[in-house]
TORBA-610253 format. One record per residue (C-alpha): x, y, z; residue in one letter. Coordinates in pm, 1 decimal, always signed. Example, Ala and Ser with C-alpha at 12.3 -4.5 7.8 and 13.67 -1.06 7.14 Angstrom:
REM residues 2
pt u = +1230.0&v = -450.0&w = +780.0&r = a;
pt u = +1367.0&v = -106.0&w = +714.0&r = s;
END
This chain:
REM residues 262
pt u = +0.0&v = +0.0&w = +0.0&r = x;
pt u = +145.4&v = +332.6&w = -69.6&r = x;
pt u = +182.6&v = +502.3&w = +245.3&r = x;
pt u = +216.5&v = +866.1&w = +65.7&r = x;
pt u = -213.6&v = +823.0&w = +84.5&r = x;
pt u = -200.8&v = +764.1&w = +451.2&r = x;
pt u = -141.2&v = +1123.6&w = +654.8&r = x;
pt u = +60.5&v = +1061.7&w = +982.8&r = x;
pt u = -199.2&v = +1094.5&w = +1228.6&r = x;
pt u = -111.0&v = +1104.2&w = +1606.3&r = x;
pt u = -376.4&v = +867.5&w = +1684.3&r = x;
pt u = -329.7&v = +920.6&w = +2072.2&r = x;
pt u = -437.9&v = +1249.2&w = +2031.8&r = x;
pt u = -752.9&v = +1344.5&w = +2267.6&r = x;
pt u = -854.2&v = +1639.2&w = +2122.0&r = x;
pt u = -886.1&v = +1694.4&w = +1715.1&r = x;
pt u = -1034.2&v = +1974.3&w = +1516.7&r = x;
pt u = -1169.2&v = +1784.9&w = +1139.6&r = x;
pt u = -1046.1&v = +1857.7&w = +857.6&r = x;
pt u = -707.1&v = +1798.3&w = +919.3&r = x;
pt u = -446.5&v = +1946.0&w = +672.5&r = x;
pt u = -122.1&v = +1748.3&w = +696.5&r = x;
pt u = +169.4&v = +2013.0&w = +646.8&r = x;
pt u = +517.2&v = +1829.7&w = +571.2&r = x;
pt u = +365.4&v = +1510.2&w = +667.9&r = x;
pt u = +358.0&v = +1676.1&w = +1015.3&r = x;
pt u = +85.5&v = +1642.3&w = +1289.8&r = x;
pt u = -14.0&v = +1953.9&w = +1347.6&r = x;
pt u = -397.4&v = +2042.4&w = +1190.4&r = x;
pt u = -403.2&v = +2352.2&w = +1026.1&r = x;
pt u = -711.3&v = +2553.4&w = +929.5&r = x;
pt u = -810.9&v = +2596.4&w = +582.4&r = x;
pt u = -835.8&v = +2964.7&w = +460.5&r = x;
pt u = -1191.4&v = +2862.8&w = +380.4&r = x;
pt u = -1307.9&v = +2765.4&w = +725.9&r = x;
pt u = -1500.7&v = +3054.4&w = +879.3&r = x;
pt u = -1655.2&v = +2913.8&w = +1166.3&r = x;
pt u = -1603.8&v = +2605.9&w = +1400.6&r = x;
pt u = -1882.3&v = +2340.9&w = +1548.6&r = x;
pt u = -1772.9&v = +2167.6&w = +1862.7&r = x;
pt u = -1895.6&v = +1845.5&w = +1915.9&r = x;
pt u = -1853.1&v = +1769.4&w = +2365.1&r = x;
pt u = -1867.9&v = +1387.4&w = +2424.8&r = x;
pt u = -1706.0&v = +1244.8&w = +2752.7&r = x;
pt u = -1669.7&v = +916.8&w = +2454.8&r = x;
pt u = -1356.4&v = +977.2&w = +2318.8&r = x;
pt u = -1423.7&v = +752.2&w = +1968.7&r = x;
pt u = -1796.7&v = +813.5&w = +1949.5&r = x;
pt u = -1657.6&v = +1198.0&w = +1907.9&r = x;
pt u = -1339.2&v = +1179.8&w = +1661.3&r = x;
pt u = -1533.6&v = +935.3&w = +1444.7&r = x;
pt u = -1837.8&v = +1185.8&w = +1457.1&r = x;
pt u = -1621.8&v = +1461.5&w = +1353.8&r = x;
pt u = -1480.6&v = +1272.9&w = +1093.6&r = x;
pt u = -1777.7&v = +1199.4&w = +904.7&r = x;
pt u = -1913.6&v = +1584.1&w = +1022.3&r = x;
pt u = -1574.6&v = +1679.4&w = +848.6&r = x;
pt u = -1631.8&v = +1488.3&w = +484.4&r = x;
pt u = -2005.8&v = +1654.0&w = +454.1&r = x;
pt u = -1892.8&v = +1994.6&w = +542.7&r = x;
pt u = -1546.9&v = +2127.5&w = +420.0&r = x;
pt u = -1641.8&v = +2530.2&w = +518.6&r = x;
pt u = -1665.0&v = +2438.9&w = +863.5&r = x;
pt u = -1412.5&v = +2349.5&w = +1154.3&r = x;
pt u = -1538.7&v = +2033.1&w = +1321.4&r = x;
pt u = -1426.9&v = +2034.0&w = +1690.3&r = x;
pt u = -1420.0&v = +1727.9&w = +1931.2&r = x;
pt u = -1375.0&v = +1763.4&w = +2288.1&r = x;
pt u = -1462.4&v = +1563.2&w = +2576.2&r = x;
pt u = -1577.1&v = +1878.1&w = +2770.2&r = x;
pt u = -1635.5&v = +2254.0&w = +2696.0&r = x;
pt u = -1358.6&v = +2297.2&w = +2947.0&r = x;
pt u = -1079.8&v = +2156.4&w = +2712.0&r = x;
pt u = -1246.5&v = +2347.6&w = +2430.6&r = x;
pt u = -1235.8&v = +2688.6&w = +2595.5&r = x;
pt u = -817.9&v = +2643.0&w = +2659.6&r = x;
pt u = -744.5&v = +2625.8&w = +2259.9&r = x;
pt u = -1042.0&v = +2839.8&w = +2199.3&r = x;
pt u = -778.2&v = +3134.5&w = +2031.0&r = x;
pt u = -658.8&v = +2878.5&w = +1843.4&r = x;
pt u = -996.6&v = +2834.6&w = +1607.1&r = x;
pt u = -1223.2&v = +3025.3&w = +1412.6&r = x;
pt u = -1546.8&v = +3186.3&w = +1575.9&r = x;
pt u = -1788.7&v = +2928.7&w = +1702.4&r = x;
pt u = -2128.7&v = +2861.1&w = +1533.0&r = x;
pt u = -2293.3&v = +2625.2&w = +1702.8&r = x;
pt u = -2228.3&v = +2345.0&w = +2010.7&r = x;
pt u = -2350.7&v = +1965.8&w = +1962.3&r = x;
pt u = -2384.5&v = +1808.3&w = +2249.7&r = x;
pt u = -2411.6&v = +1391.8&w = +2245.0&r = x;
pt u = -2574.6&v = +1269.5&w = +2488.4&r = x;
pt u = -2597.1&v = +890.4&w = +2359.5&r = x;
pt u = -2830.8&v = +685.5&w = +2583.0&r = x;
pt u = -2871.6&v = +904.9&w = +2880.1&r = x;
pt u = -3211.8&v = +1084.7&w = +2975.0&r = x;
pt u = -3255.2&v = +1437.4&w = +2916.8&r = x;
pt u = -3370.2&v = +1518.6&w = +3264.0&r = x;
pt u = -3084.0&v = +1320.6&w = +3432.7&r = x;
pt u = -2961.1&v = +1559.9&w = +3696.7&r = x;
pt u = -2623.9&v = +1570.9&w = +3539.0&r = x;
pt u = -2731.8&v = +1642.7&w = +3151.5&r = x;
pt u = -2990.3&v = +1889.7&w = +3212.7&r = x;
pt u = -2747.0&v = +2097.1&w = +3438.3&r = x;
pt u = -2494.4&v = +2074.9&w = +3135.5&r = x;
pt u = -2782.1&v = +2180.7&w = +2888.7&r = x;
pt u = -2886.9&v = +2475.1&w = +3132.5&r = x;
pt u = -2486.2&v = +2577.3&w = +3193.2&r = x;
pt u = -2408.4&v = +2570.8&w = +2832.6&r = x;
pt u = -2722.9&v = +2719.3&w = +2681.1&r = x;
pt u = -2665.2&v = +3010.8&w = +2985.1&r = x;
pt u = -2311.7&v = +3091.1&w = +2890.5&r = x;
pt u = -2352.9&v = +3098.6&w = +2548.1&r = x;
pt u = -2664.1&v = +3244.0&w = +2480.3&r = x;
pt u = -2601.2&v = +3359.0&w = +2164.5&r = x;
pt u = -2447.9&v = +3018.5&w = +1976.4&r = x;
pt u = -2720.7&v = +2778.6&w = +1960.3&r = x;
pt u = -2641.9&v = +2447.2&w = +2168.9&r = x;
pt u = -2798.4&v = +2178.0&w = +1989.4&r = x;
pt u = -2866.1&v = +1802.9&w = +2138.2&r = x;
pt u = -2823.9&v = +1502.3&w = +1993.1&r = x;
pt u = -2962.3&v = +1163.9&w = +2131.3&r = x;
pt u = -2993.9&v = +833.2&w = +2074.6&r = x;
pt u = -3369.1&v = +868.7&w = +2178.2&r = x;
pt u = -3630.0&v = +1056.7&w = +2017.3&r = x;
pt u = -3880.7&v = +1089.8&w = +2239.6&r = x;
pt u = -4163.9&v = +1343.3&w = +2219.5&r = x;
pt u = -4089.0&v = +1388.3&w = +2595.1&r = x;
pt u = -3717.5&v = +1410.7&w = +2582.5&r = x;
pt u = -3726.5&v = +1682.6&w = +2297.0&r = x;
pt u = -3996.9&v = +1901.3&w = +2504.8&r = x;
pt u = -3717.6&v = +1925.0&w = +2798.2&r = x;
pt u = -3429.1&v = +1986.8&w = +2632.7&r = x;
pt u = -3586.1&v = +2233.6&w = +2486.0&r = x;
pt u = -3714.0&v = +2379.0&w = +2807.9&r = x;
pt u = -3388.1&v = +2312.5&w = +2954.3&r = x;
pt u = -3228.2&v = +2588.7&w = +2674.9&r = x;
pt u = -3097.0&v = +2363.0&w = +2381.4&r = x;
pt u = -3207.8&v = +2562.6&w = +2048.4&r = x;
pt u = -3234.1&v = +2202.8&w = +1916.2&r = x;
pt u = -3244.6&v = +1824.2&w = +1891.2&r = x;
pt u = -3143.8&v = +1580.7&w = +1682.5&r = x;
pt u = -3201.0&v = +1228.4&w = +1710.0&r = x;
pt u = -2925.7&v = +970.8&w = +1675.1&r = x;
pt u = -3181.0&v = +776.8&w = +1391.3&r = x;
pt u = -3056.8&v = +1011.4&w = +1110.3&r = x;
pt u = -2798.6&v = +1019.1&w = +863.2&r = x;
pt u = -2438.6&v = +1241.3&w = +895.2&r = x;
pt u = -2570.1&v = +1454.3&w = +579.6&r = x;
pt u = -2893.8&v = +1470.6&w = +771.2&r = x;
pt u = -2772.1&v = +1561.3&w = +1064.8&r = x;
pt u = -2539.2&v = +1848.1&w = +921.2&r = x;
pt u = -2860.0&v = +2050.7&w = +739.0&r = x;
pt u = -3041.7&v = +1997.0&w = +1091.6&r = x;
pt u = -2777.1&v = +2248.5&w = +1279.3&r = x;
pt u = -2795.3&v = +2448.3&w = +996.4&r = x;
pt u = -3140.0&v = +2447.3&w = +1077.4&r = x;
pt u = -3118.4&v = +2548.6&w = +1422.9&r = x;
pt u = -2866.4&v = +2791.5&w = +1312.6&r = x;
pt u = -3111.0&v = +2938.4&w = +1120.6&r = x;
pt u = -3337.0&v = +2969.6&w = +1439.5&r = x;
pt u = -3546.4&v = +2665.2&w = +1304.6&r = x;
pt u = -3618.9&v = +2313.8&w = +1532.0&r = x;
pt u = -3648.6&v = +1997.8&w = +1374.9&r = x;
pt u = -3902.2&v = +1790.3&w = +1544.4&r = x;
pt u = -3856.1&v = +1408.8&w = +1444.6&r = x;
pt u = -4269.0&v = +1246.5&w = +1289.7&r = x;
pt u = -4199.6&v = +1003.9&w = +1566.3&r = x;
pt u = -4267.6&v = +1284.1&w = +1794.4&r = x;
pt u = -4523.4&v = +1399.2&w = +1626.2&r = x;
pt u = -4693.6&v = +1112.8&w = +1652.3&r = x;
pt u = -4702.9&v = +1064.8&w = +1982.4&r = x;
pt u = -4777.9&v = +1458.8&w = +2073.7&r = x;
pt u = -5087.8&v = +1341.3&w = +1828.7&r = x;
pt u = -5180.5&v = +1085.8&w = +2086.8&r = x;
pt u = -5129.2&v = +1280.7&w = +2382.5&r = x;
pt u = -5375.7&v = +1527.0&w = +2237.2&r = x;
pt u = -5596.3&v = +1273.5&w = +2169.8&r = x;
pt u = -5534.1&v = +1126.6&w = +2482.4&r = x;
pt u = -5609.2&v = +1442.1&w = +2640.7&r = x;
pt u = -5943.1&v = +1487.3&w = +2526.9&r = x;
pt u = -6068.7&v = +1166.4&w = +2554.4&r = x;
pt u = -5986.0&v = +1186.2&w = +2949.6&r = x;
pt u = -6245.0&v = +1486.4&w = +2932.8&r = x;
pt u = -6536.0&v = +1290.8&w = +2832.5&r = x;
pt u = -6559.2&v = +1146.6&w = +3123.7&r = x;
pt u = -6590.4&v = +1438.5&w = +3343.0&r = x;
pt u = -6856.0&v = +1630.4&w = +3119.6&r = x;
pt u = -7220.5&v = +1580.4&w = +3299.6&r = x;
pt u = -7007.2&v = +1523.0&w = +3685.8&r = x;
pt u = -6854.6&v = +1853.9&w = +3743.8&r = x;
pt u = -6807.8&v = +2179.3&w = +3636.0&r = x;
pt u = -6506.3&v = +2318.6&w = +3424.3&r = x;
pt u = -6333.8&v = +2457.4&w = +3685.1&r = x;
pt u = -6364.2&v = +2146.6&w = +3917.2&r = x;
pt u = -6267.1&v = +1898.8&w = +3622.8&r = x;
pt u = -5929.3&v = +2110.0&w = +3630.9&r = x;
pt u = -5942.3&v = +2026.3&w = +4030.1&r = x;
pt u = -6011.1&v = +1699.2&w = +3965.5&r = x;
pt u = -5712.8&v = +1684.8&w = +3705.4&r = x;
pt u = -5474.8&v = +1814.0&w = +3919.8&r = x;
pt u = -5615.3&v = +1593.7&w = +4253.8&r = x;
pt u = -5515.9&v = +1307.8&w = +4025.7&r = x;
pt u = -5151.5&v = +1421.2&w = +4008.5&r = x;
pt u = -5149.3&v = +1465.4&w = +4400.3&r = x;
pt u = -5122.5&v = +1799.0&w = +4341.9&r = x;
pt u = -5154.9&v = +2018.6&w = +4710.4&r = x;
pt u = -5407.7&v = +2245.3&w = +4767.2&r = x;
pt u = -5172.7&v = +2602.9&w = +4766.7&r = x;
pt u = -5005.2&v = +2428.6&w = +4404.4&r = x;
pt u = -5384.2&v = +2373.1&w = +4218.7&r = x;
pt u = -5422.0&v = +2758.9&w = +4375.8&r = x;
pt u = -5127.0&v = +2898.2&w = +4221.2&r = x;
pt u = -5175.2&v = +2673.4&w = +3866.2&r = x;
pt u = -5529.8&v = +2763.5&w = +3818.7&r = x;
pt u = -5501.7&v = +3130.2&w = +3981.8&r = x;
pt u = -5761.3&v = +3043.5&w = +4259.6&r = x;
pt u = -5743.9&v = +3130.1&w = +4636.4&r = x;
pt u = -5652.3&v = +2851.6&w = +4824.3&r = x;
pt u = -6006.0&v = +2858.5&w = +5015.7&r = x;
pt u = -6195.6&v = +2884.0&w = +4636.2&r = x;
pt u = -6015.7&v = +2522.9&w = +4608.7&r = x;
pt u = -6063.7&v = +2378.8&w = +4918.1&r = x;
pt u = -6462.4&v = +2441.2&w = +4839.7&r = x;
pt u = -6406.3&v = +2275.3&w = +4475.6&r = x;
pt u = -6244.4&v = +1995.1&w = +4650.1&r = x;
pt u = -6512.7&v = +1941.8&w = +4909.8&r = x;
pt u = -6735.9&v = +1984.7&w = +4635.2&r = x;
pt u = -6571.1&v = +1683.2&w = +4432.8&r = x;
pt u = -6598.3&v = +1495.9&w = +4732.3&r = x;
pt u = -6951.9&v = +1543.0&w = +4783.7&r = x;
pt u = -7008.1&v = +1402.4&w = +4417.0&r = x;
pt u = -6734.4&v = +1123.0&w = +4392.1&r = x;
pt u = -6916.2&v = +1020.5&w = +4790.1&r = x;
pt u = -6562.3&v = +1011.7&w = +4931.6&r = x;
pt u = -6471.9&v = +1100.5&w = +5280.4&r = x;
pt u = -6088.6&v = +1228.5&w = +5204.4&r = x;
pt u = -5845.1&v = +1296.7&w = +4940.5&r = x;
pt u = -5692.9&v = +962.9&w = +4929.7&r = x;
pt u = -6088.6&v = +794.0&w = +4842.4&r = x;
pt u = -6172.2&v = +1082.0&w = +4633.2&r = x;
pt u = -5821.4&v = +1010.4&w = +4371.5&r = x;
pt u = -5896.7&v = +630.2&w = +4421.6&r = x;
pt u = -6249.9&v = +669.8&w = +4286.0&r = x;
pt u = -6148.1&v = +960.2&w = +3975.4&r = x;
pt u = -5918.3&v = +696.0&w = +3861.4&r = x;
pt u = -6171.7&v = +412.7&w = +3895.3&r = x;
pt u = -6394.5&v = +670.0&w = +3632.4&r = x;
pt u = -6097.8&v = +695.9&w = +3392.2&r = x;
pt u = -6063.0&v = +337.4&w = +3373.4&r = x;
pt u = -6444.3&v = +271.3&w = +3375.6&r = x;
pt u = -6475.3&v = +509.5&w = +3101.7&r = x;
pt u = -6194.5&v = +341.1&w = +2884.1&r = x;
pt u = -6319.9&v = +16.4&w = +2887.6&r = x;
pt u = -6665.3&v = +159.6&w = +2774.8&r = x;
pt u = -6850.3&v = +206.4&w = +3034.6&r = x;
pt u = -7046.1&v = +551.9&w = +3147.8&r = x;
pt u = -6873.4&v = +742.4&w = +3394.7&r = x;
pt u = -7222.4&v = +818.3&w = +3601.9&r = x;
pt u = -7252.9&v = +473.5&w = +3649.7&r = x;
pt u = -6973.0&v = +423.2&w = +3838.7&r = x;
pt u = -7097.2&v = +688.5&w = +4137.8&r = x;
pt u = -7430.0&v = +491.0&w = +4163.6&r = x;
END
């Protein structure tokens, strides 16, 4: 094999910025004249990053793809690139509202608040996207798409767009419809306002919490709650979320929801 094709990589190097231009068959990456801004990719997985950037690096030549393993490392060569466009932060397996990712996805979407931080997961879960969003990422992108994909989705977000996966809207489809079928139920028993009671009384929701979420005074809700007691024919809290479940599930298998408070 001719080994003029090969460039001498250092491969015990932690830290790489994609495309590499080999100078004098040296090691030392130099930037092309034609890269104007840098993407950093932060993964604690040292080959899940470099071979990330690698393919990042074939699908976009105009842009500097960064790996680090933290933003940490990034910020001490941060001179040494151009201006920063965007962060990607893998996540792989791990939950979105682990304590120690959504404190990373608050810190970095805090400190730079004007470079969009975009995640990217191995799940794509309606519920995973809703909180990383909430949590400050600009964007998500699930691990289920393709390297040329994945590059016109931070352009997206770039852009100020957010690419929500059909999976996801699927299932926010089904929570809708999930949603309003769990009315039905209610209609005929109580009144608007105490169906919301009786919504959040199902979450075990205090009294001074329903208050503050449906802008009531804490005595307006104790009456609603009596007043769901009343109908429901439960002496406390603990019979009266018992017996709303007992007309959810009543009501899903097909049967009237009045009947089950005879």
């Amino acid at each position: 094999m001719n080994s003029a094709l090969i460039p001498n990589l250092d491969l015990r190097q932690e830290n790489a910025a994609f495309p590499l231009k080999m100078e004098n068959n040296s090691n030392i990456p130099v930037v092309s004249a034609r890269q104007t801004h840098s993407l950093v990719i932060l993964d604690n997985r040292e080959l899940d990053r470099q071979c990330l950037a690698q393919c990042m690096a074939a699908q976009k030549a105009d842009l500097q793809i960064l790996a680090f393993g933290s933003i940490e490392e990034w910020k001490q060569k941060r001179d040494e690139y151009p201006p920063l466009l965007a962060i990607l932060l893998n996540v792989g397996g791990k939950k979105i509202d682990e304590p120690a990712v959504s404190e990373q996805i608050r810190k970095l979407s805090s400190e730079f608040a004007s470079t969009p931080l975009i995640v990217l997961a191995d799940s794509d879960d309606f519920g995973q996207i809703v909180r990383a969003l909430e949590y400050g990422a600009k964007g998500f992108i699930p691990a289920s798409v393709s390297v040329s994909v994945c590059m016109e989705l931070i352009a997206l977000s770039v852009a100020g767009g957010i690419f929500v996966p059909a999976t996801a809207l699927f299932a926010m489809r089904h929570l809708l419809d999930s949603s309003n079928s769990t009315a039905r139920p209610l209609a005929g028993i109580f009144t608007d306002r105490q169906a919301e009671v009786v919504e959040a009384l199902r979450r075990g929701k205090a009294n001074k919490i329903i208050a503050y979420e449906l802008n009531l005074r804490e005595s307006t809700v104790k009456v609603h709650v009596r007043n769901i007691m009343k109908k429901v024919k439960a002496t406390n809290r603990t019979e009266v979320v018992f017996k709303l479940n007992d007309i959810f599930q009543h009501h899903l298998s097909g049967g009237s929801a009045a009947s089950t408070l005879c």
